[in-house]
C-alpha positions as CSV (number, residue, x, y, z in Angstrom):
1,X,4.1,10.9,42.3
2,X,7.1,8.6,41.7
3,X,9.5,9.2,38.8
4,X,8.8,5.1,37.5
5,X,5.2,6.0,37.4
6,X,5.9,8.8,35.2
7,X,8.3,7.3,32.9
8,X,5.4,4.9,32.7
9,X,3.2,7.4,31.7
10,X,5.5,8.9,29.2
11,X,6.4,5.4,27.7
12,X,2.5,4.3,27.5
13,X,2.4,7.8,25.3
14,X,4.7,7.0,23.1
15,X,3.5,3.6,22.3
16,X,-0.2,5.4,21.5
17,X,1.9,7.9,19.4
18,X,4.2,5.8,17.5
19,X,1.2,3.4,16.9
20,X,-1.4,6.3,15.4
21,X,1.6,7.2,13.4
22,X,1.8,3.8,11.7
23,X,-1.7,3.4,11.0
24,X,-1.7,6.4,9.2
25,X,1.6,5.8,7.1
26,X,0.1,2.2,6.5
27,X,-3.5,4.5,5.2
28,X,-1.1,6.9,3.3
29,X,0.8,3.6,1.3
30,X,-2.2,2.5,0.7
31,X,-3.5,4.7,-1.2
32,X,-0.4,5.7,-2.9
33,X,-0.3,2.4,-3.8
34,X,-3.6,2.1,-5.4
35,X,-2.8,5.5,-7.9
36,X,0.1,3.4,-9.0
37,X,-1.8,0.4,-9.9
38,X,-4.1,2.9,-11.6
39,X,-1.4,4.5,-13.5
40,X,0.2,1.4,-14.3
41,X,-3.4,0.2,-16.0
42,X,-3.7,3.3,-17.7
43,X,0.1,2.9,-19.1
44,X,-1.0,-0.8,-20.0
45,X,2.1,-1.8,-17.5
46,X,2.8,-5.8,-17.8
47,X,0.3,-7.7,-16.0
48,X,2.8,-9.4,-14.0
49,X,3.8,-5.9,-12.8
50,X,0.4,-4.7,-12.2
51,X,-0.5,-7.7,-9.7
52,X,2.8,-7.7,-7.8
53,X,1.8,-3.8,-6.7
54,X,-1.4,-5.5,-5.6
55,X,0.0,-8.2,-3.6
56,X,2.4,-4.7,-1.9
57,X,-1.2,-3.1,-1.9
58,X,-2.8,-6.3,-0.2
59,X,0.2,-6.5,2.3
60,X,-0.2,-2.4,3.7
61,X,-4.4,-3.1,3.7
62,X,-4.1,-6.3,5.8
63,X,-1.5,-3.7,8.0
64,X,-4.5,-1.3,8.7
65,X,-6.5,-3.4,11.0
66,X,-3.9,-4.8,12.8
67,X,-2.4,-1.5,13.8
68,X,-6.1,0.0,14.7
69,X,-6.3,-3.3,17.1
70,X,-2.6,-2.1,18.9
71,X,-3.8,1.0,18.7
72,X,-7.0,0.4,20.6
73,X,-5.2,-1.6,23.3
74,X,-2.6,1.1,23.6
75,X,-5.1,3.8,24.0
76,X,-7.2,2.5,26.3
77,X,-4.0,1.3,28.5
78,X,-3.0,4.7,28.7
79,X,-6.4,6.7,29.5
80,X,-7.0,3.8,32.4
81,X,-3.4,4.7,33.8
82,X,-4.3,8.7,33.5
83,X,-7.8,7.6,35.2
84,X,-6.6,5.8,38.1
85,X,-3.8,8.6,39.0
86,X,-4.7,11.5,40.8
87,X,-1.5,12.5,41.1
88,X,-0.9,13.4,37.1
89,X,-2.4,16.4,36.6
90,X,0.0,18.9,37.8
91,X,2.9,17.1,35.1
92,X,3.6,17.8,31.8
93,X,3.8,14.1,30.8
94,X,0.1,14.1,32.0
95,X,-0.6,16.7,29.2
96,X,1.4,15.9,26.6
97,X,-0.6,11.9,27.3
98,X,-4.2,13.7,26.9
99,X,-3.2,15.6,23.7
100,X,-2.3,12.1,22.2
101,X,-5.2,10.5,23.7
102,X,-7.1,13.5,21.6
103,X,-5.1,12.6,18.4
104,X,-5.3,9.2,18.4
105,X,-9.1,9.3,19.0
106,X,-9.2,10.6,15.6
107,X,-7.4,7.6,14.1
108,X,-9.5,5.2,16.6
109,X,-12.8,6.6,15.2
110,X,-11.6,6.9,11.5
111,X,-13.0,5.1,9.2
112,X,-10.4,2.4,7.9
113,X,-12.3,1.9,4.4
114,X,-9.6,3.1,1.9
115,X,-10.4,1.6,-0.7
């Protein structure tokens, strides 16, 4: 197998990476987001306060979907590259490209409902 189909291979796995990555710091800000809103309530923070964390809470939940689509489109990119070679298998980018195909199943099939 050519070296330009494995630096393919390896930068296909880094985009699936990098992109299950983001989705889940976009989930985590969420909800880190949404106990400071809570807290803020609870403190009786200014109102004006309490709905600009919103609109930053509104901004990382609109994120969520929009990384999932990438994500998607990434993933399935890469496991039709891995697919169509035959040559892959005896190559370390070929394993280290199914272990993130495995994790970023996880994030695929995860429910996105954070709040």
């Amino acid at each position: 197998m050519s070296n330009d189909r494995i630096r393919t291979l390896r930068i296909k796995t880094g985009v699936v990476k990098r992109l299950a990555k983001e989705k889940i710091t976009y989930e985590t800000e969420a909800i880190q987001q949404q106990a400071k809103i809570e807290e803020y309530k609870q403190q009786g923070k200014d109102v004006h306060l309490i709905r600009k964390q919103e609109e930053v809470l509104q901004e990382s939940l609109m994120m969520i979907p929009d990384c999932q689509r990438r994500l998607l489109k990434a993933f399935e990119d890469l496991k039709k590259m891995i697919d169509a070679e035959e040559n892959f298998d005896d190559t370390e980018a070929f394993f280290e490209a199914k272990n993130v195909l495995k994790e970023a199943e996880i994030q695929i099939n995860k429910d996105a409902c954070i709040i």
